[in-house]
N, C-alpha and C positions, 0 to 999 in steps of 0.2 A: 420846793422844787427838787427832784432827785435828777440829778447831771449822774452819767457813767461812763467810763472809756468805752469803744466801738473798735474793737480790734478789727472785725471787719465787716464792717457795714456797708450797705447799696455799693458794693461792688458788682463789677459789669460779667466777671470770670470767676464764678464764685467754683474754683478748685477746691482748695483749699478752706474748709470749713472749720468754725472756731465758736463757742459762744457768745450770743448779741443780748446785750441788755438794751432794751431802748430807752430814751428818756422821755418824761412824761411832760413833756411841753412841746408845743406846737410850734415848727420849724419859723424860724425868723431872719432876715436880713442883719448883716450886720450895722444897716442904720438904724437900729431899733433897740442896738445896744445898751443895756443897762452902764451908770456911769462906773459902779464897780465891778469887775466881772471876778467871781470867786474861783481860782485857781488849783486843776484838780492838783492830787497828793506826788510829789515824785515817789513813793514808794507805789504808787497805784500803777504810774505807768510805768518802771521798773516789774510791774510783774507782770505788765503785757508785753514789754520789750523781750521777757527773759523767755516766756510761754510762747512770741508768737514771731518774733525779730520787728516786732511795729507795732501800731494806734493808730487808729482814728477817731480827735476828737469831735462831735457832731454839736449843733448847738447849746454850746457856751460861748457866743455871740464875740467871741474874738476879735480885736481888731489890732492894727501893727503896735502897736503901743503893749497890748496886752500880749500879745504874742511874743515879742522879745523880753518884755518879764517872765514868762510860762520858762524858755530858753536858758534866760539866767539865773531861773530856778534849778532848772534841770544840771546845766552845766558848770564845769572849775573854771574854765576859760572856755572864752565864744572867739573861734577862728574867721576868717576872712578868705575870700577870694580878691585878688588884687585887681582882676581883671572884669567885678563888677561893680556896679553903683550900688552904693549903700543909701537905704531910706531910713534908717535911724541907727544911731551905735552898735546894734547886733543885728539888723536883719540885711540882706541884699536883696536885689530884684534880680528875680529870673529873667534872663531875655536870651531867650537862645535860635529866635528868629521861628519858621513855622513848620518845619519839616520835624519827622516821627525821629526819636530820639533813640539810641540804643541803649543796652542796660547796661550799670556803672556804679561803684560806689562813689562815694562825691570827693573831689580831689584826690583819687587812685592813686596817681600818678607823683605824685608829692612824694615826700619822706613822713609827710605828719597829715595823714589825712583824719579829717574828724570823726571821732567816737559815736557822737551821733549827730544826725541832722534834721531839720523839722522844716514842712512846707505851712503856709500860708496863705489860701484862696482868698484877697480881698474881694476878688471880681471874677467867675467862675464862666467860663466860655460853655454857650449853652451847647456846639455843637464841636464836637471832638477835643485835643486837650489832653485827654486821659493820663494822668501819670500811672505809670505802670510799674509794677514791684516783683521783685520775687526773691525767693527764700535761698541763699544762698546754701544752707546746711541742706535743702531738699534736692538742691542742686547736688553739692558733694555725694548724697547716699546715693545718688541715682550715676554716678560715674563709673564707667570700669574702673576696674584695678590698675591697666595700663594708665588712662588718663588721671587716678590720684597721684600715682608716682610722678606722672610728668610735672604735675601742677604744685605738687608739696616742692617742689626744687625750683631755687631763685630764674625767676625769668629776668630778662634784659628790656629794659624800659628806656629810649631813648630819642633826644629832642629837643629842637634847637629853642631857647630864652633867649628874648629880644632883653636888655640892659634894663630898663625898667620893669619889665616883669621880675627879674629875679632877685630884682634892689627892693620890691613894695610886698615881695612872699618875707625872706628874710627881714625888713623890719618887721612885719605882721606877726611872723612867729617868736622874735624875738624882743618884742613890745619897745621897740624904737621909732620916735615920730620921724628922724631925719634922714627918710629911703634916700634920697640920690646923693646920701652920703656914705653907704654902704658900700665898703669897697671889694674886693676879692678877696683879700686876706678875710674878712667879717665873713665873706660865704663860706671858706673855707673852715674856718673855727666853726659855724652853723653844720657843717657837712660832721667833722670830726664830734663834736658832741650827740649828733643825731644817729648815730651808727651803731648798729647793734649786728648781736648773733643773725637774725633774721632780715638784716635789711645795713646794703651798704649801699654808695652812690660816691660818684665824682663827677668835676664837672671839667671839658675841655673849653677853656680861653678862646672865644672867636674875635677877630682884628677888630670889630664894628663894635664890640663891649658885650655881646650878647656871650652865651655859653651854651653850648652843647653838654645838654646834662643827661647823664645816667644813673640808670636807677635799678638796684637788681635786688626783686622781695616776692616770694611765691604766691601766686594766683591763690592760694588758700592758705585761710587765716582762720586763730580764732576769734570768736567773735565776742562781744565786751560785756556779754549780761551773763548767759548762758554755758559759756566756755564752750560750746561747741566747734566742730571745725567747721567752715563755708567756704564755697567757692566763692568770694566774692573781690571780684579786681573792675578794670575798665577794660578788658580784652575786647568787649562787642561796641563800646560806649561811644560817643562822639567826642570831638575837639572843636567846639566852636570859637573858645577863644582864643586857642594857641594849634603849634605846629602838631599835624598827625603824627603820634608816638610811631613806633618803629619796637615790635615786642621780636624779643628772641628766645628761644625757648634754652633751657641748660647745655642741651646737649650742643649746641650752636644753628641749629635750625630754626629758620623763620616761622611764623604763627602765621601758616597759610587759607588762605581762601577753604579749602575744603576742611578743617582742623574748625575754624570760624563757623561753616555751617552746622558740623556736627554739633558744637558748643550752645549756637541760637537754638536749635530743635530739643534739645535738653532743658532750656532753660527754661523755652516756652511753653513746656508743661507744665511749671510751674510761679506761670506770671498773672497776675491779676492784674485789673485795670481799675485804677480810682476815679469815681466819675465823681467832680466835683460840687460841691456848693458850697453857696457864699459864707464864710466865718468858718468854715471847717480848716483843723488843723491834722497833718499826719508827722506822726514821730517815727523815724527809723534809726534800728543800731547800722548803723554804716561799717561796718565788720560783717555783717551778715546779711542785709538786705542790699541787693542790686535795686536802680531803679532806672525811669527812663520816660519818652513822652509818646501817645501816639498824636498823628498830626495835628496842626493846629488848624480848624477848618471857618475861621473866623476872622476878622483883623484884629490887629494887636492889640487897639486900644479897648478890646472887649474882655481884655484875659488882663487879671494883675494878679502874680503870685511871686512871693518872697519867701525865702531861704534864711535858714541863722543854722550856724555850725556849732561845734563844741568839742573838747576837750577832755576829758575826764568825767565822769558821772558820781554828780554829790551823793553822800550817803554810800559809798562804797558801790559795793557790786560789778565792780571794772577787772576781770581777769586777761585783759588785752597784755601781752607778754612784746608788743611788738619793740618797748623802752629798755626792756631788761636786758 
């Protein structure tokens, strides 16, 4: 059997054109799963990451199990969202309720958002769903001169943390089991070690335990395979599980509604839609690919899809400068 990555396969917006190899077996559910499933090369998908900022893998019959070994093959360390459920030590469940999603790297808004990240369809919603992708470096070429310059300078990210969220991000990044014994002083050491040329943050003390955190790191990055530059942040994205950020631009102007349109109409020349099925997996470098959902036109219990994050990318290849 010849299995090959599908950088971009039955996609719904096919822009963006790329080489498809298909593979030579016929599409299958993942209850029909072989019990070992052979794991492609990370050098394989390192050269789709760096050529295309993503993958799609199509039948090699996946399942949660397999899918967070593929993950911590790929990755140094598998990060977390605090604010989801985990269905096995690296993956979490997406549940971000049923409305169209805007585009977003995952955990933007962080100080350590992850290098890359990978989806997992166990249960693929036959009508609408679509995660949607786009190329953040297509993004960049295609910006005025004015909007590079705004966007290459630190914007203002800012937004209030309820006491348990910022006690369960901090043990998370800092591989401590005993979050609500993280105290201020620990965020604050976490704040000063995490702080670089490109990216500072502090947090103001609110009475209730929570903190008003900010966060100021430019809307364009490079990206971790390819070293390119991308537009890639959460300026369009949602907040499902926390407070709407509050972005400021350098100059002290707010990222207004008309700034926001022009940005969506940019982007969406260069978004495709993943239309799913069951056992496929998509890789993105999260430095350069934005993503997001169109609505969900089904009930919940018809859509299962899980997330695993990461850290660094084994076997080198990581020119992310965001630590340095």
């Amino acid at each position: 059997m010849q299995t090959t990555l599908m950088p971009n396969d039955l996609i719904e917006n096919d822009l963006i054109k790329s080489d498809i190899i298909d593979i030579d077996t016929p599409n299958a559910s993942t209850a029909q799963a072989p019990a070992n499933v052979s794991l492609p090369k990370t050098a394989d998908i390192l050269t789709d990451l760096k050529t295309h900022g993503w993958t799609l893998l199509r039948g090699y019959h996946y399942d949660v199990e397999t899918f967070s070994q593929l993950m911590s093959q790929l990755c140094q360390t598998l990060t977390y969202d605090p604010a989801r459920q985990n269905i096995t030590s690296e993956a979490q469940k997406v549940d971000a309720g049923t409305h169209a999603i805007g585009l977003h790297i995952e955990n933007g808004n962080t100080p350590m958002p992850p290098d890359v990240i990978a989806f997992f369809s166990e249960l693929s919603a036959k009508k609408g769903s679509q995660t949607t992708i786009c190329d953040g470096n297509a993004v960049y070429q295609a910006l005025s001169p004015e909007l590079k310059a705004t966007f290459s300078q630190p914007m203002r990210i800012s937004r209030y943390l309820p006491q348990a969220i910022w006690q369960h991000y901090v043990a998370t990044a800092t591989g401590r089991t005993d979050a609500e014994q993280i105290s201020l002083d620990d965020l604050e050491t976490f704040i000063t070690a995490t702080t670089s040329k490109t990216l500072t943050h502090h947090v103001e003390p609110q009475i209730d335990g929570g903190v008003r955190y900010v966060l100021q790191i430019p809307a364009i990055r490079e990206d971790n395979v390819s070293g390119q530059l991308a537009f890639a942040n959460t300026l369009l994205g949602p907040s499902f599980n926390y407070e709407k950020p509050e972005f400021t631009l350098a100059n002290g102007q707010p990222v207004d509604d008309a700034l926001l349109d022009e940005l969506t109409q940019i982007c969406e020349k260069y978004t495709q839609d993943i239309a799913w099925q069951n056992g496929d997996v998509v890789i993105l470098d999260n430095k350069r690919m934005m993503h997001g959902r169109r609505q969900i036109d089904v009930p919940l219990t018809e859509r299962k899809l899980y997330i695993a994050m990461g850290l660094g990318i084994r076997h080198g290849m990581n020119h992310s400068n965001d630590w340095q």
